[in-house]
C-alpha positions in Angstrom: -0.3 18.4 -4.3 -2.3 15.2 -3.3 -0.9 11.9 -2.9 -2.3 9.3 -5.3 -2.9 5.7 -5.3 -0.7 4.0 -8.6 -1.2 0.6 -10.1 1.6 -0.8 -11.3 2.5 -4.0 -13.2 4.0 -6.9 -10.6 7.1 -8.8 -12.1 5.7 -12.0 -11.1 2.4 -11.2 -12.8 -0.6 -9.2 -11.3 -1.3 -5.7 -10.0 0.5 -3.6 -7.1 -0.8 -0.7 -5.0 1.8 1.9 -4.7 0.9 4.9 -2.2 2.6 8.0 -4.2 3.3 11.4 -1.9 2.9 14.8 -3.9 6.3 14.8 -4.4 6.1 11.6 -6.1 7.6 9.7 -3.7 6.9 6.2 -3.4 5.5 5.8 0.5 4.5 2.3 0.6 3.6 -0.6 -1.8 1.3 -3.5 -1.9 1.7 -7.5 -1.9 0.4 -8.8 -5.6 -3.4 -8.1 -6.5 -4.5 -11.0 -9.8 -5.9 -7.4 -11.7 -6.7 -4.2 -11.4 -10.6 -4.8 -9.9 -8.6 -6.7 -7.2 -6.2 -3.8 -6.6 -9.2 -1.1 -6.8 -11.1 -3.5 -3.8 -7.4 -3.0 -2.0 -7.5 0.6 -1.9 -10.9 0.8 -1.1 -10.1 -1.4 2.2 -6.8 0.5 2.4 -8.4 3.5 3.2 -11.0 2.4 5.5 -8.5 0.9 7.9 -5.6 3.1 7.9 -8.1 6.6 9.3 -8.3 4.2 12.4 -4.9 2.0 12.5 -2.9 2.5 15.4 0.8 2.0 15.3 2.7 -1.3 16.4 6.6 -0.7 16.1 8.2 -3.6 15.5 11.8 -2.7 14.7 13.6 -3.7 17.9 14.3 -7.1 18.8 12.2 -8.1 22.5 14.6 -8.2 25.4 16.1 -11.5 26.0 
């Protein structure tokens, strides 16, 4: 099954993107959108940027 895009109510207020895997697994999820337009505009320019994005990894410290 397809992953799907899920907009979801933001404690704070507003709309978040969450990137749902077939198995319904939560894979990522957005900062805070004002509404739902906003969020749709996010995974528009979601999915035009990550076909291309390269990978930076970030989780080690730099060398001292």
């Amino acid at each position: 099954m397809a992953g799907k895009f899920e907009f979801v109510a933001a404690e704070q207020g507003g709309v978040r993107i969450r990137l749902v895997n077939g198995a319904g697994n939560v894979l990522a999820e957005s900062g805070i959108y004002r509404d739902s337009a906003a969020a749709a505009s996010g995974v528009t320019e979601i999915r035009e940027h990550a076909a291309t994005a390269h990978i930076a990894d970030n989780s080690t410290a730099p060398p001292e």
